[in-house]
PQR file with spaces between the fields and no chain letter, atoms N, CA, C, O and H, PARSE charges and radii, in Angstrom:
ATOM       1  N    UNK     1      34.756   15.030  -27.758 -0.4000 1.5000
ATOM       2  CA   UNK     1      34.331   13.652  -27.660 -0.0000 2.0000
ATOM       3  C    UNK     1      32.920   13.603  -27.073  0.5500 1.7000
ATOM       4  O    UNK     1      32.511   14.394  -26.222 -0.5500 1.4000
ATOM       5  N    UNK     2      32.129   12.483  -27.670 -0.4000 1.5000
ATOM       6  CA   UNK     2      30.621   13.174  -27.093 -0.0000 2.0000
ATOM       7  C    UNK     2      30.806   11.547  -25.982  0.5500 1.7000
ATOM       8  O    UNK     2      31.462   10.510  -26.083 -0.5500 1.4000
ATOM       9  H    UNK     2      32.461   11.840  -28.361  0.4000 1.0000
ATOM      10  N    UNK     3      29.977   12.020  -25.140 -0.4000 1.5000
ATOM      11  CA   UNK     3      29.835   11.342  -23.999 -0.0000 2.0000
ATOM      12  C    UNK     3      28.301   10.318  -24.426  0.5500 1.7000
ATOM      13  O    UNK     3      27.349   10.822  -25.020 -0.5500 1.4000
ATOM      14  H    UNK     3      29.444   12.863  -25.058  0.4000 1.0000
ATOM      15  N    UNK     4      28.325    9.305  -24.122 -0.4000 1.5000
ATOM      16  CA   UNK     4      26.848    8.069  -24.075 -0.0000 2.0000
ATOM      17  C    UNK     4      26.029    8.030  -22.690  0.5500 1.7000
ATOM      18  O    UNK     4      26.661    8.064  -21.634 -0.5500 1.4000
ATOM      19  H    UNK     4      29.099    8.895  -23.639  0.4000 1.0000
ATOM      20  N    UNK     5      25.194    7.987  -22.691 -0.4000 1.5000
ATOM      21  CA   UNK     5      24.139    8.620  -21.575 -0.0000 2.0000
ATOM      22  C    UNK     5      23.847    6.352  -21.031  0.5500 1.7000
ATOM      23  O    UNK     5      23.428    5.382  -21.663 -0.5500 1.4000
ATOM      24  H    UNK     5      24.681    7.960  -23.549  0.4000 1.0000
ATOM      25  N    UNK     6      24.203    6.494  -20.072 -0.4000 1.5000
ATOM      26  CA   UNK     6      23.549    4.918  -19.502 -0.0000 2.0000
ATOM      27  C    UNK     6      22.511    4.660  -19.521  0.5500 1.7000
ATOM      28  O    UNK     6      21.930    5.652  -19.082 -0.5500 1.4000
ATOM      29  H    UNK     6      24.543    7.282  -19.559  0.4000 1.0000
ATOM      30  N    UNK     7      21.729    3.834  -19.785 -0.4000 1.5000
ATOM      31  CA   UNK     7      20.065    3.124  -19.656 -0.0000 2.0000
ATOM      32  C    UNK     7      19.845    3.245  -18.114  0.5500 1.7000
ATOM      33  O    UNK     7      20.439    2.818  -17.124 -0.5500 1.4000
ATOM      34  H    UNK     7      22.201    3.028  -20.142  0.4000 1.0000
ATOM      35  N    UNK     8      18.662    4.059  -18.350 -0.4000 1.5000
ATOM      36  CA   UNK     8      17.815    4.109  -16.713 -0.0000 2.0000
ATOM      37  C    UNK     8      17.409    2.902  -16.286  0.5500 1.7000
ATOM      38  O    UNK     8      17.778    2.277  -15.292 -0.5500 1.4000
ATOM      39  H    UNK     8      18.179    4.406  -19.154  0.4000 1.0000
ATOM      40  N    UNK     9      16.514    2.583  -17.223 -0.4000 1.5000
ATOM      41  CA   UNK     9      15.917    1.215  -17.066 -0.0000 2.0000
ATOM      42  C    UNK     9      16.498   -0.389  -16.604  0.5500 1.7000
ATOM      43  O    UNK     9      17.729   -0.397  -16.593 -0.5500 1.4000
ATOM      44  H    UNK     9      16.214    3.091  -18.030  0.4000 1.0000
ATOM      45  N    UNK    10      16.132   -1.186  -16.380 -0.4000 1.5000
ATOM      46  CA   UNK    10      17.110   -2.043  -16.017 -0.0000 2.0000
ATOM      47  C    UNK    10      16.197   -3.422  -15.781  0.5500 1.7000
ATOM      48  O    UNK    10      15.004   -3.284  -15.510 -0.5500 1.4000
ATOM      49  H    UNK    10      15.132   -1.179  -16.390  0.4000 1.0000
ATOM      50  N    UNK    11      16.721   -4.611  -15.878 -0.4000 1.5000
ATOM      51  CA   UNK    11      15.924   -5.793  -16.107 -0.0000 2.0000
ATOM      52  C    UNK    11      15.656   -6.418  -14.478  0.5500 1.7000
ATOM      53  O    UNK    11      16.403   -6.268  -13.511 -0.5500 1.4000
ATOM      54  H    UNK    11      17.690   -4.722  -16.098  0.4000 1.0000
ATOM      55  N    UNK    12      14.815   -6.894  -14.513 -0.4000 1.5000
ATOM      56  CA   UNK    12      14.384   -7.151  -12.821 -0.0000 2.0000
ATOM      57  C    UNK    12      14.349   -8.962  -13.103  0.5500 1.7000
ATOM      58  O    UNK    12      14.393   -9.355  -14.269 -0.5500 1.4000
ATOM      59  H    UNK    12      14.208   -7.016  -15.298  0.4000 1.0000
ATOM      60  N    UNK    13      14.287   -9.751  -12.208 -0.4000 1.5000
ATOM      61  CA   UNK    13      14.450  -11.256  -11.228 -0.0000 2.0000
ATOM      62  C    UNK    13      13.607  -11.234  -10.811  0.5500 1.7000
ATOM      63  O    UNK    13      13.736  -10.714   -9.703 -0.5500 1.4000
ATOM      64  H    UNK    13      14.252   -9.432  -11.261  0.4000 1.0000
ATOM      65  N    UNK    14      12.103  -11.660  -11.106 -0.4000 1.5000
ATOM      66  CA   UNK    14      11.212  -12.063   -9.798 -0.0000 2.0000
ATOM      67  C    UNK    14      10.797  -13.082   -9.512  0.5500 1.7000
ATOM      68  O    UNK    14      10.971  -13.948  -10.370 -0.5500 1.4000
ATOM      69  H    UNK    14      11.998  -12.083  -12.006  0.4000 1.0000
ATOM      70  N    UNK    15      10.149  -13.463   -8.376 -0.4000 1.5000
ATOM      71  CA   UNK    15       9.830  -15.105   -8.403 -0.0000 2.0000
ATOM      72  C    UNK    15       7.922  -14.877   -8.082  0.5500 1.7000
ATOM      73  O    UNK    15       7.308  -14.072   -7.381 -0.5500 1.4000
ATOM      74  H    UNK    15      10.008  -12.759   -7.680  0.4000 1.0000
ATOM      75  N    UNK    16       7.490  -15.973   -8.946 -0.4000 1.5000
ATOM      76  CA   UNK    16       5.990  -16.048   -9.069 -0.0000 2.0000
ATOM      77  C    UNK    16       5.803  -16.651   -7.693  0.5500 1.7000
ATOM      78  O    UNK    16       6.367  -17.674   -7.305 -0.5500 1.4000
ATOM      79  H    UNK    16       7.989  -16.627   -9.515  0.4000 1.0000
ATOM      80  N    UNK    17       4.505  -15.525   -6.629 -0.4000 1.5000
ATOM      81  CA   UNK    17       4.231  -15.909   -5.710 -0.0000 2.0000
ATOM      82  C    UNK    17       3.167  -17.290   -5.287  0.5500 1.7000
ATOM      83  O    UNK    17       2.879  -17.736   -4.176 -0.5500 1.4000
ATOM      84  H    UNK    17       4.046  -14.695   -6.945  0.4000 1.0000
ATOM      85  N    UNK    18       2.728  -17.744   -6.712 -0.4000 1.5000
ATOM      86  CA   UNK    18       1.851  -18.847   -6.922 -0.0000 2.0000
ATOM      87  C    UNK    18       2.414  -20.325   -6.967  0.5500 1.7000
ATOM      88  O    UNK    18       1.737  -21.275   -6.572 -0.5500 1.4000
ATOM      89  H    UNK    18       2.962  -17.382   -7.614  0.4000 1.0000
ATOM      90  N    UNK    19       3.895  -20.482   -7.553 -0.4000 1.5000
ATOM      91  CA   UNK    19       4.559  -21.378   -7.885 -0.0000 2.0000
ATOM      92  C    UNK    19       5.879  -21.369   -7.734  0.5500 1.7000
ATOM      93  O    UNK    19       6.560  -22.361   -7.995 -0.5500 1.4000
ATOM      94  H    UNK    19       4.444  -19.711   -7.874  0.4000 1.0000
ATOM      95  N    UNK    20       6.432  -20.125   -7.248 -0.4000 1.5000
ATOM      96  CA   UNK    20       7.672  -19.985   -7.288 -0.0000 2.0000
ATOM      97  C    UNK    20       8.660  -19.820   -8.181  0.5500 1.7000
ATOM      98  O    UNK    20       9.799  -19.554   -7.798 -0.5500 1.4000
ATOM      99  H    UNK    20       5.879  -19.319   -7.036  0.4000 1.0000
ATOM     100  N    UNK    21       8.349  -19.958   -9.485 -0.4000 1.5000
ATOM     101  CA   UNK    21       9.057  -20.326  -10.903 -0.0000 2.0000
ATOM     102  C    UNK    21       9.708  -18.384  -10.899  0.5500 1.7000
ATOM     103  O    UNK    21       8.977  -17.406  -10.738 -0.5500 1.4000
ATOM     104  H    UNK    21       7.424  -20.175   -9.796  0.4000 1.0000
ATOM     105  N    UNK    22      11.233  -18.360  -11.126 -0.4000 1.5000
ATOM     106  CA   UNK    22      11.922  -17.078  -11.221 -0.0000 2.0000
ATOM     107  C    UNK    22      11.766  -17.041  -13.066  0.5500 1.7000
ATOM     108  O    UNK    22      11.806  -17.956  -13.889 -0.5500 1.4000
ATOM     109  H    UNK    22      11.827  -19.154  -11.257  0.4000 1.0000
ATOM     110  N    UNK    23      11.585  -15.606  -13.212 -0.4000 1.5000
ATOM     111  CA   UNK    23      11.483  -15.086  -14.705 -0.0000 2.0000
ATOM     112  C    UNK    23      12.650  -14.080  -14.599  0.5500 1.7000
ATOM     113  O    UNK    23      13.318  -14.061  -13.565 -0.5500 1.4000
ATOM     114  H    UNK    23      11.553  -14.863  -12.544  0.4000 1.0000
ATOM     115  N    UNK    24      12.934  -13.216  -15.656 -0.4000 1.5000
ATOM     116  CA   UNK    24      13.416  -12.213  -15.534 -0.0000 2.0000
ATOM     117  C    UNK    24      12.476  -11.264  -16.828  0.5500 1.7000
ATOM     118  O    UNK    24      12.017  -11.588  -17.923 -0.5500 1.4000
ATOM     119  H    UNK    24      12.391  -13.231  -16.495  0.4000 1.0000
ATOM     120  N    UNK    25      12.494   -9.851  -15.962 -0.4000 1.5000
ATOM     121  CA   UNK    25      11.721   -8.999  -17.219 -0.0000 2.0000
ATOM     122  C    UNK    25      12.151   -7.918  -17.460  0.5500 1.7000
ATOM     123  O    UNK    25      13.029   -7.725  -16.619 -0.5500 1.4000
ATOM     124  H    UNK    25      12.868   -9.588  -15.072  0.4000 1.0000
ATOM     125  N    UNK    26      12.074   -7.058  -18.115 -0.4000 1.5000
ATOM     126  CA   UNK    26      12.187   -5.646  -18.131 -0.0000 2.0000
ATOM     127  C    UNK    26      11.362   -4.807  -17.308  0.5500 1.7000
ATOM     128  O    UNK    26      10.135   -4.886  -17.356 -0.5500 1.4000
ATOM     129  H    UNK    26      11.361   -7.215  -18.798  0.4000 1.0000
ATOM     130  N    UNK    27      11.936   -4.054  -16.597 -0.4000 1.5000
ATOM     131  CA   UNK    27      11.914   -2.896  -15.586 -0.0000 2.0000
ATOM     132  C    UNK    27      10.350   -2.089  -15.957  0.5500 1.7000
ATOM     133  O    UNK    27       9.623   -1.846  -14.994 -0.5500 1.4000
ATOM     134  H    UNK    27      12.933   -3.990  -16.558  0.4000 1.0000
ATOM     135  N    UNK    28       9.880   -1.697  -17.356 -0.4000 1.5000
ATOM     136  CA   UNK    28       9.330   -0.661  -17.850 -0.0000 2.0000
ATOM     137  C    UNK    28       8.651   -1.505  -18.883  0.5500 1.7000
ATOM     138  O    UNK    28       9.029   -1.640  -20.047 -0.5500 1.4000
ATOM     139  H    UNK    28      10.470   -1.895  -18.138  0.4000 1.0000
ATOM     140  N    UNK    29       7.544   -2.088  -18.291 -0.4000 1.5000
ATOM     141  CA   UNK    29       6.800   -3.337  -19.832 -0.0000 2.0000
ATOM     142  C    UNK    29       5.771   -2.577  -20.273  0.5500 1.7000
ATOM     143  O    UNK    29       5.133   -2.045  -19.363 -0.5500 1.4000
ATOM     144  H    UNK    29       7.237   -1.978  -17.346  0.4000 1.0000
ATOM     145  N    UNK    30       5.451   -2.382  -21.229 -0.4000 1.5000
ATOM     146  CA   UNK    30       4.319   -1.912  -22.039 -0.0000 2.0000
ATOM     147  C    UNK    30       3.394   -3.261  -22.191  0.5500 1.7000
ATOM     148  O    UNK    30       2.635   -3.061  -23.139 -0.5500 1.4000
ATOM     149  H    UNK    30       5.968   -2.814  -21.968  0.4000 1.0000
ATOM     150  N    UNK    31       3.246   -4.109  -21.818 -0.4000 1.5000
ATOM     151  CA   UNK    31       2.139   -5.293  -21.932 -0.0000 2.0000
ATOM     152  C    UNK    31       2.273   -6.162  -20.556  0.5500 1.7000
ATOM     153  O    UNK    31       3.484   -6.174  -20.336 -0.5500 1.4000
ATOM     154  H    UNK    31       3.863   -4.271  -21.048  0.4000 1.0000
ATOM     155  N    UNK    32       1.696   -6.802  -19.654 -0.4000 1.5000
ATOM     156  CA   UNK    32       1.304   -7.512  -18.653 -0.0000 2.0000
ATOM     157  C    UNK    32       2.299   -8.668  -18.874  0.5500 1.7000
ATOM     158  O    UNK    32       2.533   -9.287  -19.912 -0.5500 1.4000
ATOM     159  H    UNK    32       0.712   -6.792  -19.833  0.4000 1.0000
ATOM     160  N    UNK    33       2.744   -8.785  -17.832 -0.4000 1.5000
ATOM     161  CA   UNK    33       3.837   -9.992  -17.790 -0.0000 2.0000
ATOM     162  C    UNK    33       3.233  -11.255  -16.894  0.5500 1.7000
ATOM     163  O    UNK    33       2.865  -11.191  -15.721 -0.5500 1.4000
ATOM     164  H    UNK    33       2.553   -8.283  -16.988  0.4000 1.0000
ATOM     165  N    UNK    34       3.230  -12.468  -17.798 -0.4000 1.5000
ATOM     166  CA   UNK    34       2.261  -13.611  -16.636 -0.0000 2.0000
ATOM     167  C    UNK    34       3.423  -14.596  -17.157  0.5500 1.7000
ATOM     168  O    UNK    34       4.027  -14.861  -18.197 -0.5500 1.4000
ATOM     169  H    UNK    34       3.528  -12.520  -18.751  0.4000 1.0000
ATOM     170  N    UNK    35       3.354  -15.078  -15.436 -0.4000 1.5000
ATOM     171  CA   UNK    35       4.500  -16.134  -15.512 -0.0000 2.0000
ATOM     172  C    UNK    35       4.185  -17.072  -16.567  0.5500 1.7000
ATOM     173  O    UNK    35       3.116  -17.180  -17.169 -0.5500 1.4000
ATOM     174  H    UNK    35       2.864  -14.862  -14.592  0.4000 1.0000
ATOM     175  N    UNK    36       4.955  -17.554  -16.672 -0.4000 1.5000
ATOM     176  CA   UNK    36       5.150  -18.634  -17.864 -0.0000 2.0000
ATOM     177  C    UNK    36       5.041  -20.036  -17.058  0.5500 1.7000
ATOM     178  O    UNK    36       5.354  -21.036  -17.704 -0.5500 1.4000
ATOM     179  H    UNK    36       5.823  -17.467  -16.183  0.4000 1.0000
ATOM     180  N    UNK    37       4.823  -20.130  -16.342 -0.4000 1.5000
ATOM     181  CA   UNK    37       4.483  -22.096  -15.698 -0.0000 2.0000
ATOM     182  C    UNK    37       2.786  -21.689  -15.132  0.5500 1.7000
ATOM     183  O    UNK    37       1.926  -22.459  -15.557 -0.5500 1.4000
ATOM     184  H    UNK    37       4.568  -19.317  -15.818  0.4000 1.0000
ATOM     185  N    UNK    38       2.482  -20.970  -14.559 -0.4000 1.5000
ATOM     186  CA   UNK    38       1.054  -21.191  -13.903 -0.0000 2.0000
ATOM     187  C    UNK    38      -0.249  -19.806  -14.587  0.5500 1.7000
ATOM     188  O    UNK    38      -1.454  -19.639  -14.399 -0.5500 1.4000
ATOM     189  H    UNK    38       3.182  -20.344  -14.213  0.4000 1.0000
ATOM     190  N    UNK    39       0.639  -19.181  -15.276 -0.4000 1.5000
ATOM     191  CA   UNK    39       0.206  -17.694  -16.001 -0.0000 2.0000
ATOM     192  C    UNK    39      -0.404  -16.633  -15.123  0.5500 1.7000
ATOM     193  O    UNK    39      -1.243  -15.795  -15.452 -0.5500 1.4000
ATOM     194  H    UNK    39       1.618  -19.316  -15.429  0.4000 1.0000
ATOM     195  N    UNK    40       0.130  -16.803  -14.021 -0.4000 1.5000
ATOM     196  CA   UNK    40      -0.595  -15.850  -13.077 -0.0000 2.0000
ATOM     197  C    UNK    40       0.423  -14.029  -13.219  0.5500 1.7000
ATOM     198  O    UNK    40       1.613  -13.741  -13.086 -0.5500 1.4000
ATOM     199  H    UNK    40       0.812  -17.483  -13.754  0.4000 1.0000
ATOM     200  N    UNK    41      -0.717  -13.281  -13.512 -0.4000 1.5000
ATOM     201  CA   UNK    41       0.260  -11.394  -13.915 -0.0000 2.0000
ATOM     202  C    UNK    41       0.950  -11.147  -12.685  0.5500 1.7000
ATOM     203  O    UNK    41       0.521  -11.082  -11.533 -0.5500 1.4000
ATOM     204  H    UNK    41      -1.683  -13.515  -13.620  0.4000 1.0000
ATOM     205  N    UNK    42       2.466  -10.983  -13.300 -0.4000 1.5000
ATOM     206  CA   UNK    42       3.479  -10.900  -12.576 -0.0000 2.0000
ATOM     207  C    UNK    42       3.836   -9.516  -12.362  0.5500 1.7000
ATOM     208  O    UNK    42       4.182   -9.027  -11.287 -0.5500 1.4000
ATOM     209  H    UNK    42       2.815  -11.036  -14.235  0.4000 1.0000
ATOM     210  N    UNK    43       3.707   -8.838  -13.634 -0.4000 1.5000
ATOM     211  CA   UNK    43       3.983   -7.349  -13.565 -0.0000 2.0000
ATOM     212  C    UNK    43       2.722   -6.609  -14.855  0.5500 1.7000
ATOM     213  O    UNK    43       2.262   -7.221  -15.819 -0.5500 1.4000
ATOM     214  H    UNK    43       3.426   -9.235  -14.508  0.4000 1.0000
ATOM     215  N    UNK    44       2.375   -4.957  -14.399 -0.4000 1.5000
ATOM     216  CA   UNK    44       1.389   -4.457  -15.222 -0.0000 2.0000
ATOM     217  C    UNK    44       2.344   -3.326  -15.288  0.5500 1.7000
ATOM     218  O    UNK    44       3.132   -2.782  -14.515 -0.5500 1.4000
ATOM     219  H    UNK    44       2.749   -4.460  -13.616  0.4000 1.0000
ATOM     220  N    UNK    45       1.907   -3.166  -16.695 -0.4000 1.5000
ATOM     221  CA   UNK    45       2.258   -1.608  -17.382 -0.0000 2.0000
ATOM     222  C    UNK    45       1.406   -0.218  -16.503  0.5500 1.7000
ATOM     223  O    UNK    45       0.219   -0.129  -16.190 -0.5500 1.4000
ATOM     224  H    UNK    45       1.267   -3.608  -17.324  0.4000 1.0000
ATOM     225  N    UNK    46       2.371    0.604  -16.314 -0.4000 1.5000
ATOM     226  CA   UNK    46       1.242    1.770  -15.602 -0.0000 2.0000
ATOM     227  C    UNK    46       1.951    3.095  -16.607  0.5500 1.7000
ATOM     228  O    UNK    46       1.870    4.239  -16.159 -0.5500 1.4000
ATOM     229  H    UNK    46       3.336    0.532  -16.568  0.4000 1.0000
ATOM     230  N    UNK    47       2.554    2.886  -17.806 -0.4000 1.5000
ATOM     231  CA   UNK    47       3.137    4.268  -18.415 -0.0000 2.0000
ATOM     232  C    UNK    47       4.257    4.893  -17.874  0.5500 1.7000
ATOM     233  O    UNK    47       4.680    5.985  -18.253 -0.5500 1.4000
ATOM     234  H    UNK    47       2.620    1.957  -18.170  0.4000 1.0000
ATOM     235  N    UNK    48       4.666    4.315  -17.127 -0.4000 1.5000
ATOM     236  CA   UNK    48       6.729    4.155  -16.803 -0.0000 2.0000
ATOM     237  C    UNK    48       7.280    2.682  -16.290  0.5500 1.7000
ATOM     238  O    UNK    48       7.505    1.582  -16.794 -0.5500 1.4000
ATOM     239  H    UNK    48       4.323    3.427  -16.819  0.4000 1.0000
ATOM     240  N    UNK    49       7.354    3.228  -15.156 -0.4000 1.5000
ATOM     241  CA   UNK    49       7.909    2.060  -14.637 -0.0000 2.0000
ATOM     242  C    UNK    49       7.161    0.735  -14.005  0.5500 1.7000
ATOM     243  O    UNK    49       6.427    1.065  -13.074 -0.5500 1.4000
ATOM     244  H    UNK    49       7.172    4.122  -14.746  0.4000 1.0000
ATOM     245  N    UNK    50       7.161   -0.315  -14.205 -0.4000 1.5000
ATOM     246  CA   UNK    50       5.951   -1.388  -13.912 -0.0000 2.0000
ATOM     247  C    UNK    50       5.534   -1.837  -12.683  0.5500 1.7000
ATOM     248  O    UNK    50       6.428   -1.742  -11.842 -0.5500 1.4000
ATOM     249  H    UNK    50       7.757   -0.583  -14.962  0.4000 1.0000
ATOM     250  N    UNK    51       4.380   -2.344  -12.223 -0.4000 1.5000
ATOM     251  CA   UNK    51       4.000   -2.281  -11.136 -0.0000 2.0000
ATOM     252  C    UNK    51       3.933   -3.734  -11.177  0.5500 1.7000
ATOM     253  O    UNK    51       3.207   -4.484  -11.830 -0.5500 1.4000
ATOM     254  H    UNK    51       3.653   -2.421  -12.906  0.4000 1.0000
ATOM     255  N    UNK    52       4.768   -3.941  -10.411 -0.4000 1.5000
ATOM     256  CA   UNK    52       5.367   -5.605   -9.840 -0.0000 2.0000
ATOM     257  C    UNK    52       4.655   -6.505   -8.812  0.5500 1.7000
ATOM     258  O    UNK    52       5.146   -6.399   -7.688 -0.5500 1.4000
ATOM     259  H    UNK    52       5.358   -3.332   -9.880  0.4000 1.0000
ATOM     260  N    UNK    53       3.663   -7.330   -8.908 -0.4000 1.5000
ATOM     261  CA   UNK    53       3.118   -8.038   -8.127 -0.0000 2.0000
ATOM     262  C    UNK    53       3.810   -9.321   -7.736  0.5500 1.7000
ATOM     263  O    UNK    53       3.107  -10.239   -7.314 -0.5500 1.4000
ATOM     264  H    UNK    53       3.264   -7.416   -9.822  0.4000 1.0000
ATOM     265  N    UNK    54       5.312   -9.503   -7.849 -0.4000 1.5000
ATOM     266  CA   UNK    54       5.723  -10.376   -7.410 -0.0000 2.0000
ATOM     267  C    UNK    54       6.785   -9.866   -6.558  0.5500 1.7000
ATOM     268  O    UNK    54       6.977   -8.671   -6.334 -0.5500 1.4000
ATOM     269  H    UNK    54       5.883   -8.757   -8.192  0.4000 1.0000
ATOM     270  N    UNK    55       7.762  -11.261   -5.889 -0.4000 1.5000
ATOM     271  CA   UNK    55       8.776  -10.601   -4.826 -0.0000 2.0000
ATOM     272  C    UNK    55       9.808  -10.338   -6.262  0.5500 1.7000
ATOM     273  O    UNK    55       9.736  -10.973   -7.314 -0.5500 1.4000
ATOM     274  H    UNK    55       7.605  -12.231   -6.070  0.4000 1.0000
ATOM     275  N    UNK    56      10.623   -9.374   -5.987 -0.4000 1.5000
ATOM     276  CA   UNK    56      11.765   -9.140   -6.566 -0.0000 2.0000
ATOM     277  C    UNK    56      12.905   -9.633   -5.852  0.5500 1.7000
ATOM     278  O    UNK    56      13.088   -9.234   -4.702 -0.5500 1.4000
ATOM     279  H    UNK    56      10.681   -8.858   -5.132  0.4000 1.0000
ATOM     280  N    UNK    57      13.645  -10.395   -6.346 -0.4000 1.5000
ATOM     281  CA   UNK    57      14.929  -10.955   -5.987 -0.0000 2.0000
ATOM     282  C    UNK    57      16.095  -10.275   -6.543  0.5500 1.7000
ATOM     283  O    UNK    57      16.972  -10.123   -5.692 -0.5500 1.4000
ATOM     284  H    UNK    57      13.496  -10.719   -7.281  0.4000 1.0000
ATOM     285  N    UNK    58      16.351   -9.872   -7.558 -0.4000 1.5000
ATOM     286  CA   UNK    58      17.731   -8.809   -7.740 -0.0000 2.0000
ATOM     287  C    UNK    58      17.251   -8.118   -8.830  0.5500 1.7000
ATOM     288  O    UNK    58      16.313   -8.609   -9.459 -0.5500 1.4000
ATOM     289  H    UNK    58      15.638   -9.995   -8.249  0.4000 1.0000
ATOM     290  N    UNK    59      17.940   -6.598   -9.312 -0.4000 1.5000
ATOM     291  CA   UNK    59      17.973   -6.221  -10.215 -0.0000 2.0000
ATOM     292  C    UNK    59      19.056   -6.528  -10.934  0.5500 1.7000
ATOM     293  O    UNK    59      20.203   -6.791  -10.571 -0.5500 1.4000
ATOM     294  H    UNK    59      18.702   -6.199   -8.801  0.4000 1.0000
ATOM     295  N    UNK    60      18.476   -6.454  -12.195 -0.4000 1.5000
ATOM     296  CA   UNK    60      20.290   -7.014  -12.416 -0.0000 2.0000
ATOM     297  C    UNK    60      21.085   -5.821  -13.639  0.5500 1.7000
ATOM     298  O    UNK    60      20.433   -5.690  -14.675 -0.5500 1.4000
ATOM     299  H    UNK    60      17.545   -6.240  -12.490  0.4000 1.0000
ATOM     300  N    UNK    61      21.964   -5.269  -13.578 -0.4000 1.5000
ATOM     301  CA   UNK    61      22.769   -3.980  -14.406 -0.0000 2.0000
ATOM     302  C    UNK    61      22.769   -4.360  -15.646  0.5500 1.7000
ATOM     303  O    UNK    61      23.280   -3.646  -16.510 -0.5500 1.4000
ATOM     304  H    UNK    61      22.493   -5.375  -12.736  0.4000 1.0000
């Protein structure tokens, strides 16, 4: 029986430190994430895992 390997990756909750407005994104973005109410970059691609300029409130499984 072959065994399925779990996703490393995992979707993150953050809240925009400009406005407060919570998004949710993927863990590992290949393009700049800007909130969606005030457009201020929430998270940047660095070639793994993303570098999060906002607070993180949960990860979620």
């Amino acid at each position: 029986m072959r065994s399925t390997r779990e996703p490393v990756s995992k979707f993150i909750k953050m809240r925009c430190p400009k406005c407060k407005n919570e998004q949710i994104s993927f863990g590992k973005v290949s393009t700049g994430v800007p909130c969606l109410v005030c457009g201020k970059r929430l998270a940047e691609p660095t070639g793994g895992k993303s570098k999060v300029k906002a607070r993180i409130l949960e990860i979620l499984e």
